[in-house]
C-alpha positions as CSV (number, residue, x, y, z in Angstrom):
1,X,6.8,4.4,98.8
2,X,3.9,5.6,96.2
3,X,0.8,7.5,97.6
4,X,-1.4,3.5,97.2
5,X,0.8,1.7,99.3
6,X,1.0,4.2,102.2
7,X,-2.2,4.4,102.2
8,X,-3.0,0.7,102.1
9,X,-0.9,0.1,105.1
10,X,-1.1,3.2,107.2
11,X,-4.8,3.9,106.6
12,X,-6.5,0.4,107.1
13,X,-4.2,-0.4,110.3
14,X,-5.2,3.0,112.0
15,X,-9.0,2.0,110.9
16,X,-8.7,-1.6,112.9
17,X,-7.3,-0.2,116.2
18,X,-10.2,2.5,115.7
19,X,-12.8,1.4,118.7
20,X,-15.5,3.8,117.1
21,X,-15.1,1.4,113.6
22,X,-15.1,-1.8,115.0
23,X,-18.6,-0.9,116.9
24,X,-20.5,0.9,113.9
25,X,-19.1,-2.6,111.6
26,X,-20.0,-5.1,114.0
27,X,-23.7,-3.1,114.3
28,X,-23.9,-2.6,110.2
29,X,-22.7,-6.1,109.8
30,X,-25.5,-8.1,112.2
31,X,-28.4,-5.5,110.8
32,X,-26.9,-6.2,107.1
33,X,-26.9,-10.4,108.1
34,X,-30.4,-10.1,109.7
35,X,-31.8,-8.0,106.8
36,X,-30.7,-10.4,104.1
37,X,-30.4,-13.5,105.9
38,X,-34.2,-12.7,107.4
39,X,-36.3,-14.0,104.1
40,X,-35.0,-17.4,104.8
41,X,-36.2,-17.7,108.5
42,X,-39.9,-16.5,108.4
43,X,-42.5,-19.0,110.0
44,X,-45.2,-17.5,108.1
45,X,-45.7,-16.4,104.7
46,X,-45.4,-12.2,105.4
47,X,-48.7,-11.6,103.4
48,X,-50.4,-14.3,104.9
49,X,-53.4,-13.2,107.3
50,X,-53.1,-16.0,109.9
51,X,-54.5,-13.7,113.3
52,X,-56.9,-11.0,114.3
53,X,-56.0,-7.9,113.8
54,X,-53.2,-6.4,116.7
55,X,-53.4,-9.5,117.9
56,X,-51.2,-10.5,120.9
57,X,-48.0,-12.3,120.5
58,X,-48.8,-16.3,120.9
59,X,-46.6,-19.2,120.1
60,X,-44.4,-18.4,116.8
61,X,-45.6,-15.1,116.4
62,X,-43.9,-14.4,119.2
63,X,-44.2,-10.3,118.1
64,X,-48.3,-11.1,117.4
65,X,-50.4,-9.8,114.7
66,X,-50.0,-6.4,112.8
67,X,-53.4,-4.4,111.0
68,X,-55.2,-6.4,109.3
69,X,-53.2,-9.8,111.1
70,X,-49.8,-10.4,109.2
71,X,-47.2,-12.0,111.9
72,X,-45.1,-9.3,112.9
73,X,-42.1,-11.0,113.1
74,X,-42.2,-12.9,109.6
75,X,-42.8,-9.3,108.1
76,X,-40.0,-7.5,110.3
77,X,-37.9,-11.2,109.1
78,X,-38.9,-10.2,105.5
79,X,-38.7,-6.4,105.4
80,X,-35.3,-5.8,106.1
81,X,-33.8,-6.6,102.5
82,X,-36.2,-3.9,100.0
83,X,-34.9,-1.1,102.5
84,X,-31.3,-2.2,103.0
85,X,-30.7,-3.2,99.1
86,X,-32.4,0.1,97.6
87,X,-29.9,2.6,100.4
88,X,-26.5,0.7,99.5
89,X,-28.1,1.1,96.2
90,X,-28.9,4.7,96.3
91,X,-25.7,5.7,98.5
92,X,-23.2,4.0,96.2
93,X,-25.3,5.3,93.2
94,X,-24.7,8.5,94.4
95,X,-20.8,8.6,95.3
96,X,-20.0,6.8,92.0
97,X,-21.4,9.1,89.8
98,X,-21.0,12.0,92.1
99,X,-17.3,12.0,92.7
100,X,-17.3,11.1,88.8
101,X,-18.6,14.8,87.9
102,X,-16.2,16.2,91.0
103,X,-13.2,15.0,89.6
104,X,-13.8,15.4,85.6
105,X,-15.0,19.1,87.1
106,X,-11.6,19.6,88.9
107,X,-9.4,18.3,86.0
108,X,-11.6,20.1,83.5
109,X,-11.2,24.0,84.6
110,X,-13.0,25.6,82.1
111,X,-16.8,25.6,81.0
112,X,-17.4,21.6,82.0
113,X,-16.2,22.8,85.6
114,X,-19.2,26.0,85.3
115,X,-21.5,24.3,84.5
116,X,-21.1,21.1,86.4
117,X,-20.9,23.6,89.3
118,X,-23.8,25.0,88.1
119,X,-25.9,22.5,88.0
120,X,-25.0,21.4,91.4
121,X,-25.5,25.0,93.0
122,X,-29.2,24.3,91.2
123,X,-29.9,21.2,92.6
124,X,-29.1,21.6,96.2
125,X,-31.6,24.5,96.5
126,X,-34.0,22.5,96.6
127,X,-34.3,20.4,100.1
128,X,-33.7,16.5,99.5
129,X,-36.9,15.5,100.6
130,X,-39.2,17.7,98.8
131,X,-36.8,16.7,95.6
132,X,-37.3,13.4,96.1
133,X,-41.3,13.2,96.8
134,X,-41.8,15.6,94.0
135,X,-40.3,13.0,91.8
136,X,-41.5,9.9,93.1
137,X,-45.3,11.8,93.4
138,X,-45.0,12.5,89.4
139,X,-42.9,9.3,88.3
140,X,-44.5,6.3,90.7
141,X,-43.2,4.5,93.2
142,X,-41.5,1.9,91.7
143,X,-38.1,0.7,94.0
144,X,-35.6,1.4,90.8
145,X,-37.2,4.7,90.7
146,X,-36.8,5.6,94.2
147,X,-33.2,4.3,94.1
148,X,-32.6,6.3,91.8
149,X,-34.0,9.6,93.0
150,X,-32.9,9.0,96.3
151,X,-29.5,9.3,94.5
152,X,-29.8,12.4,92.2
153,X,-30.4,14.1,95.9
154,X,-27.3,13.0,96.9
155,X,-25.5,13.4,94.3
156,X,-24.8,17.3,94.1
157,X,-23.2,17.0,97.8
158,X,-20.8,14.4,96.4
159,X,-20.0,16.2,93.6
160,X,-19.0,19.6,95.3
161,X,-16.8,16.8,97.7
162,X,-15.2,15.6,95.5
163,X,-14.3,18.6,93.4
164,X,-13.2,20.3,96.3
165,X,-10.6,17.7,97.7
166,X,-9.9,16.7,93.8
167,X,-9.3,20.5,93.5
168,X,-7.0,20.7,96.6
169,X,-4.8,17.5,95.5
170,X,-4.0,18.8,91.8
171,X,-2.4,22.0,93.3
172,X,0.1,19.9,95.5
173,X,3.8,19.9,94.8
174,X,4.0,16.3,94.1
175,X,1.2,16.3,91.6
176,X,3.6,18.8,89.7
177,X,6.2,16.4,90.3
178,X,4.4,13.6,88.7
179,X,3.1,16.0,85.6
180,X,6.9,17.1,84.9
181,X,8.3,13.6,85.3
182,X,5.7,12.4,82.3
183,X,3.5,10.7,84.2
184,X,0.2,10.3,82.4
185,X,-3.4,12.2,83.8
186,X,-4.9,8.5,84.2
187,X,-1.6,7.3,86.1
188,X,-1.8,10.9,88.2
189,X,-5.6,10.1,89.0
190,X,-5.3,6.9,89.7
191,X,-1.8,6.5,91.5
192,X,-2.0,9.5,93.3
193,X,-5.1,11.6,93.3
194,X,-8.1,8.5,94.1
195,X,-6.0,7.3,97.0
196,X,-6.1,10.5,98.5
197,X,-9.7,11.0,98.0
198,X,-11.0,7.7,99.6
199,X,-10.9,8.9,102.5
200,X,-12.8,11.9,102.4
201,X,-15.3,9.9,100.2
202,X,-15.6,6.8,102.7
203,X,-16.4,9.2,105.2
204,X,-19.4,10.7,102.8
205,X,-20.5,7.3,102.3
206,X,-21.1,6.2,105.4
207,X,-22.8,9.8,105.9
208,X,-25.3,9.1,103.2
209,X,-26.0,5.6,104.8
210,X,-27.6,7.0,107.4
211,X,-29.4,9.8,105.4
212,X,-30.9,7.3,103.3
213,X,-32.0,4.7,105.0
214,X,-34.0,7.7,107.4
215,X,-35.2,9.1,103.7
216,X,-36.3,5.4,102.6
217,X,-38.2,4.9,106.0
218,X,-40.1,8.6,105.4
219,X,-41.0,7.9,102.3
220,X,-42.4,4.7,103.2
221,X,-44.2,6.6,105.6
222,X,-45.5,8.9,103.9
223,X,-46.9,6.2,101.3
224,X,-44.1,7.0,98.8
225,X,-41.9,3.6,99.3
226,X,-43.1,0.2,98.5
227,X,-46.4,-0.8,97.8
228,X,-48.5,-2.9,100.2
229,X,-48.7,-5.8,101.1
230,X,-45.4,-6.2,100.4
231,X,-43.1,-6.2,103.7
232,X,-41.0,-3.0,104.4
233,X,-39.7,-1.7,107.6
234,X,-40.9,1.8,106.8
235,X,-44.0,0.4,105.8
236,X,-44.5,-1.7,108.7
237,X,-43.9,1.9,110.3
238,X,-47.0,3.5,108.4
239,X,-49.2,0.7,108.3
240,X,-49.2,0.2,112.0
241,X,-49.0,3.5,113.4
242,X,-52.9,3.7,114.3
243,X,-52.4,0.8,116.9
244,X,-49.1,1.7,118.6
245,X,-50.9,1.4,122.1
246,X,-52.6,-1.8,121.2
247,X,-49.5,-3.3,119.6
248,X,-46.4,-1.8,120.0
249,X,-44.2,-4.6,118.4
250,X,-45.6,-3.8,114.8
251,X,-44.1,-0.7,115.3
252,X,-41.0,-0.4,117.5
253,X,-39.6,-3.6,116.2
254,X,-38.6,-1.8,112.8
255,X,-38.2,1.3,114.5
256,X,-35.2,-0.1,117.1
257,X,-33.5,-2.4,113.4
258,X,-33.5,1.0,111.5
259,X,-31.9,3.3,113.9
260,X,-29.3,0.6,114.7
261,X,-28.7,0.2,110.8
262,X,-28.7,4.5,111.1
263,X,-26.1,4.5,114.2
264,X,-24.4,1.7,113.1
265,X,-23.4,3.4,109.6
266,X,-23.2,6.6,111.6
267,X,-20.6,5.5,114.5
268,X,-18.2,4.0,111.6
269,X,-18.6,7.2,109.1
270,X,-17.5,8.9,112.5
271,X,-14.6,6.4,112.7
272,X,-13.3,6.3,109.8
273,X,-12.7,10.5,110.3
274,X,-11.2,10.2,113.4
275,X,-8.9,7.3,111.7
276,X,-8.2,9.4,109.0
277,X,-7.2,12.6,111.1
278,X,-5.3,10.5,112.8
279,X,-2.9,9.4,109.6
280,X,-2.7,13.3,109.0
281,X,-1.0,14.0,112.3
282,X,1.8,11.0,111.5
């Protein structure tokens, strides 16, 4: 049986029984239907001032009135999809063209591998966060921009990933096998090293989930996300910050839908690595 097909069956059957994946999907899965589905439900236009400002929750603004009188729950309705959108954006961003550069770095060996190392070694000196506001300060605030910093700081702890367990997989005896039977590199990489590296990479994914969603809700924060009045979760976070005693709701409503997006992607990363060391002891 090749190195795809034991994977398909072994690794995907482990992941089901997994109790630790089936909460962190069902959690990702409602947050992901509510964040996108959300947009179609709101009662109100979410830039719409309809009450007073903090107001307190009355007929269908059931969560009341935020700063300057937006219903609270047409904007947390409505501010789920920019956030959501731009970290599956950024994560997947990331681990395509990160465990790209790992692996050409690990087949390469020679100067491509240096410098790619290099340039990785560079990049992760600098703290995420400070990388990422020091672009989006200079650049503007524009969500394809921050999608794509958000990546380029993730992407040197891909690459160094995926070279590593790329690196690891060539040096196995039945990679040898494969190279002295004829095989091609693009049959090797594809029938027998990328199955091997999903894993590993799955796990990463679901890792940077969770990092970015909390870096999209700081920057928001901060002022650095999406521009008013558009609704945002982080934003909501910011805007309504100054009135948290007056009306909590503006505030802990995206507060409690982020950190379950943040467990949820957090408890399945977690999962998926106890399936996976699971399959190793088979």
């Amino acid at each position: 049986m090749s190195s795809l097909h034991w994977y398909q069956r072994n690794f995907f059957q482990t992941l089901i029984r997994e109790r630790q994946v089936r909460f962190g999907f069902v959690v990702t899965t409602l947050v992901l239907i509510f964040a996108l589905v959300g947009p179609l439900l709101v009662p109100f236009e979410p830039t719409a001032l309809i009450g007073m400002t903090y107001g307190p929750p009355e007929g269908k603004s059931f969560l009341g009135y935020d700063y300057i009188g937006h219903d609270v729950w047409s904007r947390v309705l409505a501010g789920g999809a920019s956030i959501i959108w731009m970290t599956l954006a950024a994560s997947l961003v990331a681990l395509i063209i990160g465990s790209s550069l790992g692996i050409l770095a690990a087949f390469a060996r020679n100067k491509i591998d240096q410098f790619v190392t290099w340039l990785t070694d560079v990049f992760m000196a600098f703290p995420d966060i400070i990388l990422v506001l020091l672009i989006v300060s200079m650049l503007g605030r524009e969500p394809w921009l921050i999608v794509l910093t958000v990546s380029i700081a993730f992407i040197p702890g891909v690459v160094r990933l995926a070279r590593s367990v790329a690196l690891n997989l060539v040096e196995q005896e039945y990679i040898e096998a494969a190279r002295m039977l004829g095989y091609s590199k693009t049959y090797i990489l594809f029938r027998e090293i990328l199955p091997n590296m999903l894993t590993p990479l799955l796990i990463h994914l679901g890792v940077m989930l969770t990092w970015a969603v909390g870096m999209l809700s700081g920057l928001a924060f901060l002022g650095y996300g999406v521009a008013p009045p558009a609704a945002d979760w982080g934003l909501m976070i910011n805007e309504n910050r100054a009135g948290l005693l007056v009306q909590p709701w503006a505030v802990f409503a995206p507060v409690i839908l982020i950190a379950l997006f943040a467990l949820g992607t957090n408890v399945l990363a977690e999962g998926v690595g106890r399936a996976a060391a699971r399959i190793e002891e088979k």
